[in-house]
DOSEFI-999003 format. One record per atom (N, C-alpha, C): residue number from 1; residue in three letters; atom name; x, y, z. Coordinates in Angstrom, 2 decimals. Atoms other than C-alpha are relative to their C-alpha. Example, Ala and Ser with C-alpha at 12.3 -4.5 7.8 and 13.67 -1.06 7.14 Angstrom:
@gukol = 1&dokol = ALA&guse = N&px = 0.89&py = -1.19&pz = 0.00
@gukol = 1&dokol = ALA&guse = CA&px = 12.30&py = -4.50&pz = 7.80
@gukol = 1&dokol = ALA&guse = C&px = 0.90&py = 1.20&pz = 0.00
@gukol = 2&dokol = SER&guse = N&px = -0.82&py = -1.19&pz = -0.06
@gukol = 2&dokol = SER&guse = CA&px = 13.67&py = -1.06&pz = 7.14
@gukol = 2&dokol = SER&guse = C&px = -0.77&py = 1.09&pz = 0.73
//
This chain:
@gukol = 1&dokol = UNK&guse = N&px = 0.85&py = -1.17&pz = 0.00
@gukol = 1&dokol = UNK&guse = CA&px = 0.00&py = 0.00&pz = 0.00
@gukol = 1&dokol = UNK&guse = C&px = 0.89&py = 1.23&pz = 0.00
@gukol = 2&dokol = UNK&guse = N&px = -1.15&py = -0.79&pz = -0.22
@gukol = 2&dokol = UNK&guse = CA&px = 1.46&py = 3.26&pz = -0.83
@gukol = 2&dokol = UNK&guse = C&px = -0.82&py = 1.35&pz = 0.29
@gukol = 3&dokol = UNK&guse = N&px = 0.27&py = -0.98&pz = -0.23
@gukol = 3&dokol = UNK&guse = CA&px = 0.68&py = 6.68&pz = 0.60
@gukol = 3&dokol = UNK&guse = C&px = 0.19&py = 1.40&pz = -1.17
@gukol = 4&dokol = UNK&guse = N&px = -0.23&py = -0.74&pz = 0.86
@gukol = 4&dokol = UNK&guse = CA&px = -0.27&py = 9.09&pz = -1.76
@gukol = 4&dokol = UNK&guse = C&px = -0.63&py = 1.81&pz = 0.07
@gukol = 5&dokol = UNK&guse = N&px = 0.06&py = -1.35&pz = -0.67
@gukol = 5&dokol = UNK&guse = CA&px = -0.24&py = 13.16&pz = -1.16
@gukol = 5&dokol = UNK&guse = C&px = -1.01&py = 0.58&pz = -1.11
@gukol = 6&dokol = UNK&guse = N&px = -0.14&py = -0.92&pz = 0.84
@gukol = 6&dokol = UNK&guse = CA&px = -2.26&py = 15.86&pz = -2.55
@gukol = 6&dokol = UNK&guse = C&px = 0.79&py = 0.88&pz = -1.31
@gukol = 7&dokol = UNK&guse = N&px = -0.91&py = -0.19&pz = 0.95
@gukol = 7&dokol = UNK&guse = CA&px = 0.36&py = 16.79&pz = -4.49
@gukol = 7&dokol = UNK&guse = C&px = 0.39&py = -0.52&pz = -1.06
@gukol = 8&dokol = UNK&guse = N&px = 0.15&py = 0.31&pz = 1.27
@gukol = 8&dokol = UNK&guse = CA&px = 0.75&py = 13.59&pz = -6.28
@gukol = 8&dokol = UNK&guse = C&px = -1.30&py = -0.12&pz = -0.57
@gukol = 9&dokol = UNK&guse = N&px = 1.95&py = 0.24&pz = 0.85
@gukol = 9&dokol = UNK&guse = CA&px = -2.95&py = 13.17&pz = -6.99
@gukol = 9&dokol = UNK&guse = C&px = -0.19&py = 1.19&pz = -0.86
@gukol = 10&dokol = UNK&guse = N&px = 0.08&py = -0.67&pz = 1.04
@gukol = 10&dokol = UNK&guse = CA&px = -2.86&py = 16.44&pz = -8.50
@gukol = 10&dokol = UNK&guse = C&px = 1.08&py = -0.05&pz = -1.14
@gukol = 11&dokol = UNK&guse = N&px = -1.07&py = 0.16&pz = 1.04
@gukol = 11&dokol = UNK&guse = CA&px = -0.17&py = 15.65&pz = -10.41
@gukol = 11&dokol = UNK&guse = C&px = -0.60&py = -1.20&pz = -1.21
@gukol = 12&dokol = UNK&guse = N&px = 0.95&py = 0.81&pz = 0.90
@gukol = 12&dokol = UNK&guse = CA&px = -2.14&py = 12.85&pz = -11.81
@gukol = 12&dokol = UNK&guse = C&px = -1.09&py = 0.35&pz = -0.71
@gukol = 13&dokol = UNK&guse = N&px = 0.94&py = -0.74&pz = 0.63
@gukol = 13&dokol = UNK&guse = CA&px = -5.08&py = 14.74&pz = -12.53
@gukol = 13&dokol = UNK&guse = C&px = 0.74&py = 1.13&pz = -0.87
@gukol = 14&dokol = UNK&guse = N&px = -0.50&py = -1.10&pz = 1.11
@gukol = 14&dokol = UNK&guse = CA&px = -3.11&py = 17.67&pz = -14.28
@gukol = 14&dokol = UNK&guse = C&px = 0.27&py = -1.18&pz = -1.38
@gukol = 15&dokol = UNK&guse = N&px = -0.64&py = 0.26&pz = 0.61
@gukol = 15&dokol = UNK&guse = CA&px = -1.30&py = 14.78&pz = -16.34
@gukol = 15&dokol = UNK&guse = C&px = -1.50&py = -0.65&pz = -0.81
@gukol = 16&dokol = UNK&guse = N&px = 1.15&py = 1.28&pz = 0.27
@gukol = 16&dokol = UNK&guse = CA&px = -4.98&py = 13.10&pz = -17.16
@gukol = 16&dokol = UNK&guse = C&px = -0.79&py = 0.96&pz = -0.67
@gukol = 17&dokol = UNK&guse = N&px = 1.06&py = -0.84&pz = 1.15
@gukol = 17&dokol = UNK&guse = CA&px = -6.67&py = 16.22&pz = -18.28
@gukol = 17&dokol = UNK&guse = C&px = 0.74&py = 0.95&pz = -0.46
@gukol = 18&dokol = UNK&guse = N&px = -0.58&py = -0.84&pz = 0.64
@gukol = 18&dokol = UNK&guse = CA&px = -3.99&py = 18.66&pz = -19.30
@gukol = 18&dokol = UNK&guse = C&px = -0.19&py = 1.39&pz = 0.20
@gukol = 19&dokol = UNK&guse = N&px = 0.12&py = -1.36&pz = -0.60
@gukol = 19&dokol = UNK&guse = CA&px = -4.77&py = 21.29&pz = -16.92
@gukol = 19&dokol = UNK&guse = C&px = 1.36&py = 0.00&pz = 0.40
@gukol = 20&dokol = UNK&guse = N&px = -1.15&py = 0.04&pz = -0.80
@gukol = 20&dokol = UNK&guse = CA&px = -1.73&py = 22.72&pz = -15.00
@gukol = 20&dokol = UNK&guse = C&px = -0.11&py = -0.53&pz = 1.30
@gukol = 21&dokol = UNK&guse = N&px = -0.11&py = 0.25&pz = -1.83
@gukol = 21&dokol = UNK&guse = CA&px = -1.00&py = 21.52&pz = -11.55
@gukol = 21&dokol = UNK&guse = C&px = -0.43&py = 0.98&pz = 0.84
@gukol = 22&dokol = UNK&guse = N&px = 0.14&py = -0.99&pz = -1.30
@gukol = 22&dokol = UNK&guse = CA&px = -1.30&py = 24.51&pz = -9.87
@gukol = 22&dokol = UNK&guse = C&px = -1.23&py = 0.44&pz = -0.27
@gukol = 23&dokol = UNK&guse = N&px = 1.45&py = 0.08&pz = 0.27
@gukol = 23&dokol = UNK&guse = CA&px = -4.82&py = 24.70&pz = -11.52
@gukol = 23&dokol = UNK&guse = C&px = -0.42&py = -0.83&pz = 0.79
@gukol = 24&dokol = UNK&guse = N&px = 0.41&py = 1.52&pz = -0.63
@gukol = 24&dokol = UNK&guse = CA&px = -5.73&py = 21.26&pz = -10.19
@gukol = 24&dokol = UNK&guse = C&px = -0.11&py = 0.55&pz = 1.59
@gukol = 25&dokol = UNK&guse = N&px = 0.25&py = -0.63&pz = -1.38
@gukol = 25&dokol = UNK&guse = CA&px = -4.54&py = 22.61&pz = -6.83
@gukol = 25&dokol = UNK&guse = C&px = -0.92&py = 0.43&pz = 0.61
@gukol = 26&dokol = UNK&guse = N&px = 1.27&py = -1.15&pz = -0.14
@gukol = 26&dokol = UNK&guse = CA&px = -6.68&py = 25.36&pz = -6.93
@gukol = 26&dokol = UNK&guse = C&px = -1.41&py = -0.82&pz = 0.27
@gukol = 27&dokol = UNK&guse = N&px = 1.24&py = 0.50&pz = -0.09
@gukol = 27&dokol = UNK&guse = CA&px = -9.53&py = 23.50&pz = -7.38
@gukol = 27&dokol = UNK&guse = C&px = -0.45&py = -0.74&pz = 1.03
@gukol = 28&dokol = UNK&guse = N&px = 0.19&py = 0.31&pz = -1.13
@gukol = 28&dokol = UNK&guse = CA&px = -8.96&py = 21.05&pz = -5.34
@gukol = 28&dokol = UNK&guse = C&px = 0.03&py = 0.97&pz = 1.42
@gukol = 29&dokol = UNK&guse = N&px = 0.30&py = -0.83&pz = -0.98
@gukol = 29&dokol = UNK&guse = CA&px = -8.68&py = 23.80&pz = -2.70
@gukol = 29&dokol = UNK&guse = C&px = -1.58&py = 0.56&pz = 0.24
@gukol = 30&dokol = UNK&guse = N&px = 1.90&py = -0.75&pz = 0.15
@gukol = 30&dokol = UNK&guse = CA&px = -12.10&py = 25.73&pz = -3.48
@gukol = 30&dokol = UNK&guse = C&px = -0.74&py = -1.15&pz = 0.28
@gukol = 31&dokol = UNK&guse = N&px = 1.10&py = 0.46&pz = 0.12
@gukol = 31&dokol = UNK&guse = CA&px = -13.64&py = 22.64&pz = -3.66
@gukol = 31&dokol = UNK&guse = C&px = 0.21&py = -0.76&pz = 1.64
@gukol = 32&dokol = UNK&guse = N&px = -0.97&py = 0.27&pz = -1.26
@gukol = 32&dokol = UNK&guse = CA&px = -11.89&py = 21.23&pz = -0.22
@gukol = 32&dokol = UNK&guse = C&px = -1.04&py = 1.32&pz = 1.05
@gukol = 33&dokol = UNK&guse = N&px = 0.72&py = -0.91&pz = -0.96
@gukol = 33&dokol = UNK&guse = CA&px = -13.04&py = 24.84&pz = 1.41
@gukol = 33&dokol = UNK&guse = C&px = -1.63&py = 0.29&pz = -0.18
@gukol = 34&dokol = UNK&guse = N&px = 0.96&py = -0.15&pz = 0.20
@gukol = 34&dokol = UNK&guse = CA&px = -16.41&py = 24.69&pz = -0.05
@gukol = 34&dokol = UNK&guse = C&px = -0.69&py = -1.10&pz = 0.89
@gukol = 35&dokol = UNK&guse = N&px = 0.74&py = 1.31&pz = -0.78
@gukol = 35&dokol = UNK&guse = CA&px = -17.07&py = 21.02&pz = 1.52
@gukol = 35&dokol = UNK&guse = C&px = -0.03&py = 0.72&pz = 1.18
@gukol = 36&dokol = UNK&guse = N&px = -0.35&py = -0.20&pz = -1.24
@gukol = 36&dokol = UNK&guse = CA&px = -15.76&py = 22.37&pz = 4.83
@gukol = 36&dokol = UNK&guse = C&px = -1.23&py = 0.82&pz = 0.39
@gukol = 37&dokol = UNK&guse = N&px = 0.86&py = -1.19&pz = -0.48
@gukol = 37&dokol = UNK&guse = CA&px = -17.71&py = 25.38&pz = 4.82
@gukol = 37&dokol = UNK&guse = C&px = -1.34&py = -0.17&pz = -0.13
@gukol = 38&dokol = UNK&guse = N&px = 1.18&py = 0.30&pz = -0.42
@gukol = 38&dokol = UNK&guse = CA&px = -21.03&py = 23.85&pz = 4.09
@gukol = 38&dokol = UNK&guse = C&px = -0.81&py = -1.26&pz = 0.78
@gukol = 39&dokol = UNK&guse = N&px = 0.17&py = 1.14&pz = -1.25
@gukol = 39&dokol = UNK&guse = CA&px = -20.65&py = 20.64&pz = 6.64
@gukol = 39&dokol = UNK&guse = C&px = -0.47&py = 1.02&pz = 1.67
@gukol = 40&dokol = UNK&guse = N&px = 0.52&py = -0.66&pz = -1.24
@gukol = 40&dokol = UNK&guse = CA&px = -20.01&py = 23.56&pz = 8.93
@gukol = 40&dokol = UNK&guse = C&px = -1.20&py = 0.59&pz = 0.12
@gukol = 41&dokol = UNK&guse = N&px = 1.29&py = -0.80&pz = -0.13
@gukol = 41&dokol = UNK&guse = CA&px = -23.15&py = 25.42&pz = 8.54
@gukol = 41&dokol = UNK&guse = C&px = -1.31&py = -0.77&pz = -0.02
@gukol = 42&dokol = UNK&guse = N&px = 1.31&py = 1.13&pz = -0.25
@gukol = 42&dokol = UNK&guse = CA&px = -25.39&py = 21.78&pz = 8.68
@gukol = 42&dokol = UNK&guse = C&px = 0.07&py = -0.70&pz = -0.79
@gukol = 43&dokol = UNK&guse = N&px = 0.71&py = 0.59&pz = 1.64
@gukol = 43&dokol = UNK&guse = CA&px = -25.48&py = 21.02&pz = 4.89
@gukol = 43&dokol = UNK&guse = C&px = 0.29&py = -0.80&pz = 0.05
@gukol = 44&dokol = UNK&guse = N&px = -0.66&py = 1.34&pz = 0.64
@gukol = 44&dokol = UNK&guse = CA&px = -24.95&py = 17.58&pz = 3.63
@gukol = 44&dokol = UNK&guse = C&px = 0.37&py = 0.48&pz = -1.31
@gukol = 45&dokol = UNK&guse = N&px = -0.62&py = -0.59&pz = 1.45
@gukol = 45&dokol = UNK&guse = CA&px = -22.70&py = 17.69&pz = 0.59
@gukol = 45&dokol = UNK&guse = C&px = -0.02&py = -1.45&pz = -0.47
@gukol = 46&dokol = UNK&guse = N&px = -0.77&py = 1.23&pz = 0.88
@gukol = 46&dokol = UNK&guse = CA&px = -22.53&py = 14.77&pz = -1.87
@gukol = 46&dokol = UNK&guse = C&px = 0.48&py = -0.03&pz = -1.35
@gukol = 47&dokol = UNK&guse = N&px = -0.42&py = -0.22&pz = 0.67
@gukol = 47&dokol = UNK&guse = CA&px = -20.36&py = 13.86&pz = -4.00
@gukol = 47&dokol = UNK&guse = C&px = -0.05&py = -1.20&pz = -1.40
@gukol = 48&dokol = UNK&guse = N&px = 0.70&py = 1.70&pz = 0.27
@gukol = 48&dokol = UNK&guse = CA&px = -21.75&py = 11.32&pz = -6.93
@gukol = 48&dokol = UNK&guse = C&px = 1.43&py = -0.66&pz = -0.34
@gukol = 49&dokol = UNK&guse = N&px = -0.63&py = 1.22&pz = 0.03
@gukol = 49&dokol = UNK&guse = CA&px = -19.54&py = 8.30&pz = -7.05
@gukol = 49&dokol = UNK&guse = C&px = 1.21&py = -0.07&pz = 1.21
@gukol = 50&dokol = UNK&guse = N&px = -1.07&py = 0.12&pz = -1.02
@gukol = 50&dokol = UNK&guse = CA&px = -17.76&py = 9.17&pz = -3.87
@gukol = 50&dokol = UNK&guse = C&px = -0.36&py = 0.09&pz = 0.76
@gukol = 51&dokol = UNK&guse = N&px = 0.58&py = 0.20&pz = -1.41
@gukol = 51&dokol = UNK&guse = CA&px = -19.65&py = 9.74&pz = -0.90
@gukol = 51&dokol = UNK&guse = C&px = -0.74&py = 1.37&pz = 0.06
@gukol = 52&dokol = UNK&guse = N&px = 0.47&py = -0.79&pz = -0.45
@gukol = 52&dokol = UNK&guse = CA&px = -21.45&py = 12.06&pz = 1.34
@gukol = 52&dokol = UNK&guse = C&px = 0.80&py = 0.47&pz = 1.45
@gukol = 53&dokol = UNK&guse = N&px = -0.42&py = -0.34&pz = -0.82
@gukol = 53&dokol = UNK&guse = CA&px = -20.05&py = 14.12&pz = 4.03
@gukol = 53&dokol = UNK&guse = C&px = -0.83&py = 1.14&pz = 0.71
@gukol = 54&dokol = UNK&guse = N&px = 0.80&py = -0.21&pz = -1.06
@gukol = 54&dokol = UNK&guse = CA&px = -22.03&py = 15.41&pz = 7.02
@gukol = 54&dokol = UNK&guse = C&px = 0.75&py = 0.70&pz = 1.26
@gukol = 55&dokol = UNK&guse = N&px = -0.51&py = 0.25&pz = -1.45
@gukol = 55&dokol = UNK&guse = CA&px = -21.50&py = 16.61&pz = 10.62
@gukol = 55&dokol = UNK&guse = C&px = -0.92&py = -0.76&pz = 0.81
@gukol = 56&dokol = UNK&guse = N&px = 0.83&py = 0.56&pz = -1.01
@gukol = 56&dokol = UNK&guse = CA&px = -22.73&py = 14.28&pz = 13.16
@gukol = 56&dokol = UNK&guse = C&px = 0.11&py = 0.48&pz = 1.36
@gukol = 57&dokol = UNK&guse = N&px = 0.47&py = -1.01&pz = -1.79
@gukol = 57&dokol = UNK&guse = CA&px = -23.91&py = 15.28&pz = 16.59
@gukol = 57&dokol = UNK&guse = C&px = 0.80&py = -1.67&pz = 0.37
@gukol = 58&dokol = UNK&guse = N&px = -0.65&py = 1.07&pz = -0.88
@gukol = 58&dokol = UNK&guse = CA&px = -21.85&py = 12.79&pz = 19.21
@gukol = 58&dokol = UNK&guse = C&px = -0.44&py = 0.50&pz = 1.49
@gukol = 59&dokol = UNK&guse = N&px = 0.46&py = -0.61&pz = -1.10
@gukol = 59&dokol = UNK&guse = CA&px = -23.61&py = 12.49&pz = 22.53
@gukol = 59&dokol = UNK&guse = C&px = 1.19&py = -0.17&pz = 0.97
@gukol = 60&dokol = UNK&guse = N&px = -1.22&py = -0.10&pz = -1.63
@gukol = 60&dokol = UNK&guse = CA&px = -21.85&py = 13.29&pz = 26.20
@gukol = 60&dokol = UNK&guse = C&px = 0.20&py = -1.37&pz = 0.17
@gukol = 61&dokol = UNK&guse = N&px = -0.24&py = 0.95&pz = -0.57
@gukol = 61&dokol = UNK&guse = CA&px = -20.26&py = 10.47&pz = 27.49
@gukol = 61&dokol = UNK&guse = C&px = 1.32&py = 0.05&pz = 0.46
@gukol = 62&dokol = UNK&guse = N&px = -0.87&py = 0.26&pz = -1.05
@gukol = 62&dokol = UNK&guse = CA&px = -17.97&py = 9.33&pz = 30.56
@gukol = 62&dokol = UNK&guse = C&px = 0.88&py = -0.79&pz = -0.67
@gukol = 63&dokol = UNK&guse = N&px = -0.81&py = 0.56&pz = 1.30
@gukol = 63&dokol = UNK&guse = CA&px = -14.43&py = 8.29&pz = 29.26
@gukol = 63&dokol = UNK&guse = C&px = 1.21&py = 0.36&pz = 1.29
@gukol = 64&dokol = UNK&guse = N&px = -1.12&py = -0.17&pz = -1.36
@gukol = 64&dokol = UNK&guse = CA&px = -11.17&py = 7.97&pz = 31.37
@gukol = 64&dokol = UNK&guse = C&px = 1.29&py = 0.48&pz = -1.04
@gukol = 65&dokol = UNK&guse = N&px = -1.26&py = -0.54&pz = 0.41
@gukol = 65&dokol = UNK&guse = CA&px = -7.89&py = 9.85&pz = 30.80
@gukol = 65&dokol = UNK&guse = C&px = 1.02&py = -1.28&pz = -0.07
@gukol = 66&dokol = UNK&guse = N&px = -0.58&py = 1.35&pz = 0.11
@gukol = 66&dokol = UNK&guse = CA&px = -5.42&py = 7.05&pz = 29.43
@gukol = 66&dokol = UNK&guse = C&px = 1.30&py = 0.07&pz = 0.71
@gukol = 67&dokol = UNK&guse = N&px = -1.30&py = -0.40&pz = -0.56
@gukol = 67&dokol = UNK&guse = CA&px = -2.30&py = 8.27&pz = 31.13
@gukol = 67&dokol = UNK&guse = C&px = -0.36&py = -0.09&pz = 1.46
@gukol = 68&dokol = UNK&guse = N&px = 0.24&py = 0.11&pz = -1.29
@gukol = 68&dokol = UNK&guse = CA&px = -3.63&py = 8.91&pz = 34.81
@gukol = 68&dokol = UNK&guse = C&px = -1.29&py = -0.63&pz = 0.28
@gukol = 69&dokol = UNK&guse = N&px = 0.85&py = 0.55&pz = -0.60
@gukol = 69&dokol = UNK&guse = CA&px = -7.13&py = 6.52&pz = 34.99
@gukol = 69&dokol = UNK&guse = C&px = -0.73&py = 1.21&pz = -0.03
@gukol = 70&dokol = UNK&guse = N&px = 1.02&py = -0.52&pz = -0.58
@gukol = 70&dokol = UNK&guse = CA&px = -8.91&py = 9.65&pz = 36.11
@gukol = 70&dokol = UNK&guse = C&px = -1.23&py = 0.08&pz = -1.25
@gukol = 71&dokol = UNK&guse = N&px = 1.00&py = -0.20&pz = 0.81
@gukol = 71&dokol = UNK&guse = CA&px = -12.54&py = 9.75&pz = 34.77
@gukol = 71&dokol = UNK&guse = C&px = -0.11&py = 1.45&pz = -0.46
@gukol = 72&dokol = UNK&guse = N&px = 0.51&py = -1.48&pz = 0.50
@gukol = 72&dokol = UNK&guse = CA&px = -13.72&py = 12.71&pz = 32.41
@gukol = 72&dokol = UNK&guse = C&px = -1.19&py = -0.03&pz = -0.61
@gukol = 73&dokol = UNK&guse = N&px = 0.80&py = -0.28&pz = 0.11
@gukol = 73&dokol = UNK&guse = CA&px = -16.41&py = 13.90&pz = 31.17
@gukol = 73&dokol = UNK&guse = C&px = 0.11&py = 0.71&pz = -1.88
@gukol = 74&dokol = UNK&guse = N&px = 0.01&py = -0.70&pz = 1.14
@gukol = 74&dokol = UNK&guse = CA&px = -16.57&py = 14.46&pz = 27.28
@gukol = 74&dokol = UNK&guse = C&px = -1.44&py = 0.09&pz = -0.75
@gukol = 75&dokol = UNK&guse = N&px = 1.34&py = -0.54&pz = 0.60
@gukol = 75&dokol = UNK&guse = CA&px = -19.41&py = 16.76&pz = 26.22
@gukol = 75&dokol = UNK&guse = C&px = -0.58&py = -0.43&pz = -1.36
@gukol = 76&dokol = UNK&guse = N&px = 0.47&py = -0.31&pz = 1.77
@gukol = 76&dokol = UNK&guse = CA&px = -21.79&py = 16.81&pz = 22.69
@gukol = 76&dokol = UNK&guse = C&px = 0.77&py = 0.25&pz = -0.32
@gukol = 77&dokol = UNK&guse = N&px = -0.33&py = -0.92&pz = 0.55
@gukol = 77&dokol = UNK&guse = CA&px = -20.49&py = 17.72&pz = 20.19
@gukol = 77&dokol = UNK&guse = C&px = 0.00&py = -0.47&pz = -1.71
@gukol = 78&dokol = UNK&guse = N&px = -0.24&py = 0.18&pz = 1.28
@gukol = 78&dokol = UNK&guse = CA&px = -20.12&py = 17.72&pz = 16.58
@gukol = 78&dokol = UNK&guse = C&px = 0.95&py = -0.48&pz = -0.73
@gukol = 79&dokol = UNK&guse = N&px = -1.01&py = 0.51&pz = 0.35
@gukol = 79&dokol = UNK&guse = CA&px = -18.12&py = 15.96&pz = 14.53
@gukol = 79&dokol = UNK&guse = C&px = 0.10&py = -0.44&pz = -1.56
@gukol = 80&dokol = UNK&guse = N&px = 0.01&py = 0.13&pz = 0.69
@gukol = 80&dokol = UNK&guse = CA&px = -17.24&py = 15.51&pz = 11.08
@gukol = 80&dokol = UNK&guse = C&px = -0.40&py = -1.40&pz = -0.56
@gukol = 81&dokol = UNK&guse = N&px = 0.30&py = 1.22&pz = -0.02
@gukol = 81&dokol = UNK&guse = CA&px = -18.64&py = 12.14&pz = 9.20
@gukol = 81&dokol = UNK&guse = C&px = 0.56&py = -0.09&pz = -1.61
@gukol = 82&dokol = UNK&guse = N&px = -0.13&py = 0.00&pz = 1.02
@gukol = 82&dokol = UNK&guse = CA&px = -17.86&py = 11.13&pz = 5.95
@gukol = 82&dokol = UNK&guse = C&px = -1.11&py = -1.53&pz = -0.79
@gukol = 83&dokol = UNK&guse = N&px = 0.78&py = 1.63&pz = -0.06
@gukol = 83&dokol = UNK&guse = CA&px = -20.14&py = 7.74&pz = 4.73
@gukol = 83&dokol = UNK&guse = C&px = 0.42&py = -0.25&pz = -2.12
@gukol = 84&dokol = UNK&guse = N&px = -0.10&py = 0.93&pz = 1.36
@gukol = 84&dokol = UNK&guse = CA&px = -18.56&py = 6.22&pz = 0.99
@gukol = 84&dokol = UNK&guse = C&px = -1.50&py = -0.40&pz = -0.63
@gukol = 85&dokol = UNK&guse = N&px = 1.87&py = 0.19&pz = 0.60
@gukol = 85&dokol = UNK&guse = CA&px = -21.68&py = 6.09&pz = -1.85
@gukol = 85&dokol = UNK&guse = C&px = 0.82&py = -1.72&pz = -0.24
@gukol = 86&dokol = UNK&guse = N&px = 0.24&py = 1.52&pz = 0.61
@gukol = 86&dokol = UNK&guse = CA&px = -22.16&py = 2.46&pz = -3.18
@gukol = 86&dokol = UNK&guse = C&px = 1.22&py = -0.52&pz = -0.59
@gukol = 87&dokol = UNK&guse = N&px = -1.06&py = 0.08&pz = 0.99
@gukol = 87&dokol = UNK&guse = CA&px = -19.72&py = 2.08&pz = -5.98
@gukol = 87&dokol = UNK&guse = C&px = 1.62&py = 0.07&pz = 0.42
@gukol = 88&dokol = UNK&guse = N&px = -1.48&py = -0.29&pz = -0.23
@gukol = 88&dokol = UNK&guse = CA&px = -16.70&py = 3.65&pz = -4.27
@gukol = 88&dokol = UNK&guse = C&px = -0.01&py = -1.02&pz = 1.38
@gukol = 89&dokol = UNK&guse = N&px = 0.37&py = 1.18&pz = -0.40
@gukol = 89&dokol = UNK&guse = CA&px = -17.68&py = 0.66&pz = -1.60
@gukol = 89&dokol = UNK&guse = C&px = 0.38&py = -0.82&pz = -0.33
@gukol = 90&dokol = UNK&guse = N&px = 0.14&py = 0.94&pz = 0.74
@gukol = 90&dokol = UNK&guse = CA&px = -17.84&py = -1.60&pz = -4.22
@gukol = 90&dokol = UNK&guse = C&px = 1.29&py = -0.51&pz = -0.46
@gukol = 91&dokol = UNK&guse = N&px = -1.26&py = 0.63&pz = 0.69
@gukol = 91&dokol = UNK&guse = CA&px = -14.25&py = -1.21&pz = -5.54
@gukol = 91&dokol = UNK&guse = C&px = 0.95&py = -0.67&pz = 0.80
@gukol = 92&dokol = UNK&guse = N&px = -0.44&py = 1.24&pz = -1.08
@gukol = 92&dokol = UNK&guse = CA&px = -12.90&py = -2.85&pz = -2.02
@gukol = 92&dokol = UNK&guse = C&px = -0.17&py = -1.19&pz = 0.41
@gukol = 93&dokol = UNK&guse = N&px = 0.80&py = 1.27&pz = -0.94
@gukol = 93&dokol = UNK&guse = CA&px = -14.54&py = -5.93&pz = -2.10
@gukol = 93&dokol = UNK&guse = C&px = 0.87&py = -1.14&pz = -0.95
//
């Protein structure tokens, strides 16, 4: 398995459609701060053949500090979700 960066993925996409890289970037950025910015404000965003991304509510619950045992207390709260559509599922099996 090999770890692969932003950087090369756009490098792949520039080389696949013959945009520049630092186009590709771009985009991927806008489209990167666009997800962000409408998860934060509630929206569901999807994306077809790749998923949907959400925030989910996570309720309070009692949880111990792993270093000293002591119990804590971690509130609601929100949390980013992401859930894979069908297809992009499909190509792991």
């Amino acid at each position: 398995m090999e770890k692969i960066s932003s950087a090369d993925l756009a490098k792949e996409v520039a080389d696949k459609t013959g945009f520049s890289q630092a186009c590709v970037k771009d985009v991927f950025k806008a489209t990167d701060d666009a997800i962000q910015s409408h998860v934060k404000s509630g929206d569901i965003v999807t994306l077809a053949g790749l998923g949907t991304f959400r925030g989910a509510e996570r309720k309070a619950r009692d949880s111990r500090n792993p270093h000293t045992g002591e119990k804590i207390n971690v509130p609601a709260h929100q949390s980013p979700a992401f859930k894979p559509s069908k297809p992009f599922k499909d190509l792991l099996k």
